[in-house]
N, C-alpha and C positions, 0 to 999 in steps of 0.2 A: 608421185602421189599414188597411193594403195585405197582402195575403198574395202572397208570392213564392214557387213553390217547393215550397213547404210551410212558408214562413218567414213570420212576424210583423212587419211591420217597422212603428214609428209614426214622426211625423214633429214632431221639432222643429224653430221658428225660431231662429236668432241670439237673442237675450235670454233667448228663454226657459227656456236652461241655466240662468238665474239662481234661478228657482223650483223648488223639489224637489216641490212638488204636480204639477210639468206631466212628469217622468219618473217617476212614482211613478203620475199618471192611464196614462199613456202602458205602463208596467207590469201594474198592473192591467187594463188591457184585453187585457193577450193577449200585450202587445209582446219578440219576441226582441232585437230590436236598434232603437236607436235609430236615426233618419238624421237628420245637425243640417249642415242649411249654414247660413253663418253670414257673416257683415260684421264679424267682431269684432274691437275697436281696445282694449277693455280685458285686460289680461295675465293674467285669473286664470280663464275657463274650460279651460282645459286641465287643470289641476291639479281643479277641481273635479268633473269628468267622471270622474275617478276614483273620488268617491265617488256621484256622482250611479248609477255603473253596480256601488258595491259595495252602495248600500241597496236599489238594486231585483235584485239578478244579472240585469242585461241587458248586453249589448254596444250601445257605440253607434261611432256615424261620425260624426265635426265636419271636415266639411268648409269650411276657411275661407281666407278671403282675402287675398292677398297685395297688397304695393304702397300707393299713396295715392290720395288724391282729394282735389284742393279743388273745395271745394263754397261757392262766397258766400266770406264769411272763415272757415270753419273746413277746415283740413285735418284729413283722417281719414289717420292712420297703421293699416294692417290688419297683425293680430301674426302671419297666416302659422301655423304649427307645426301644422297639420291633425293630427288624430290618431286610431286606433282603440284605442277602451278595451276591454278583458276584462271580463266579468261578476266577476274576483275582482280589478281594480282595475288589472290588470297594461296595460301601455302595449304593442300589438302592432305598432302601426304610429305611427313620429311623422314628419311634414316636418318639411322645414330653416320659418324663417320670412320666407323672402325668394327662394322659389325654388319651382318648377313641380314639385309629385311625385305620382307615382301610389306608392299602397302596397296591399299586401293582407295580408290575414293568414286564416288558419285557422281556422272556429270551430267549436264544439261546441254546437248549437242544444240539446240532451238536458239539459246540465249548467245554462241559463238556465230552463229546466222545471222544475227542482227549485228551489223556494226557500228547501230546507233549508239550513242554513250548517253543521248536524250533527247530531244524535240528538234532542237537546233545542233547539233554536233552526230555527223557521223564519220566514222575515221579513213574510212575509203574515198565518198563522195569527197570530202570537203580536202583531197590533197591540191596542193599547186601543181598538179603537173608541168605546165606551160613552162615551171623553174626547174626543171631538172635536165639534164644533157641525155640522161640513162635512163 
């Protein structure tokens, strides 16, 4: 965990989008936003990123990569579409997947503080702990 600012930032790798334990540790310790750079040749973290940032209310940043690499005999195709997620799922910033882009967007650090989702639900308090081994 890095504080910037006044802000929280933790840090994922490439794959490790894959695990909801590694943004949900990454949450519970403090984290307003995630930072994810990333080498990813599989299609489906972006779409996942969205919920990865609506169970925690974080924002994250995947920054990822564009182009090829052969590497030995396997070529890496990188799927490009960099993205910034909203703590409520919304997509602030997307690249193209094949092209150079800077994006920014707006946030509201206050509203990632709160992990009420409304009067009755909040997403920390209201875990079963008691059910988990880990």
């Amino acid at each position: 965990m890095f504080e910037v600012n006044g802000v929280n930032i933790g840090i994922m790798i490439c794959f490790d989008w894959f695990f909801p334990e590694t943004a949900r540790t990454l949450a519970l310790l403090g984290a307003d936003i995630i930072a994810h750079p990333a080498n990813l040749v599989l299609p489906y973290c972006q779409k996942a990123m969205i919920t990865r940032c609506l169970e925690n209310r974080i924002y994250a940043v995947t920054a990822n990569r564009i182009g090829e690499e052969i590497r030995g005999e396997d070529n890496f195709v990188f799927t490009g579409a960099s993205q910034i997620t909203s703590y409520d799922g919304q997509i602030l910033s997307s690249a193209p997947v094949d092209k150079i882009y800077s994006g920014f967007a707006e946030i509201d650090i206050e509203k990632v503080r709160d992990k009420k989702l409304n009067n009755f639900n909040d997403i920390f308090e209201d875990r079963r702990k008691d059910f988990y081994k880990v």
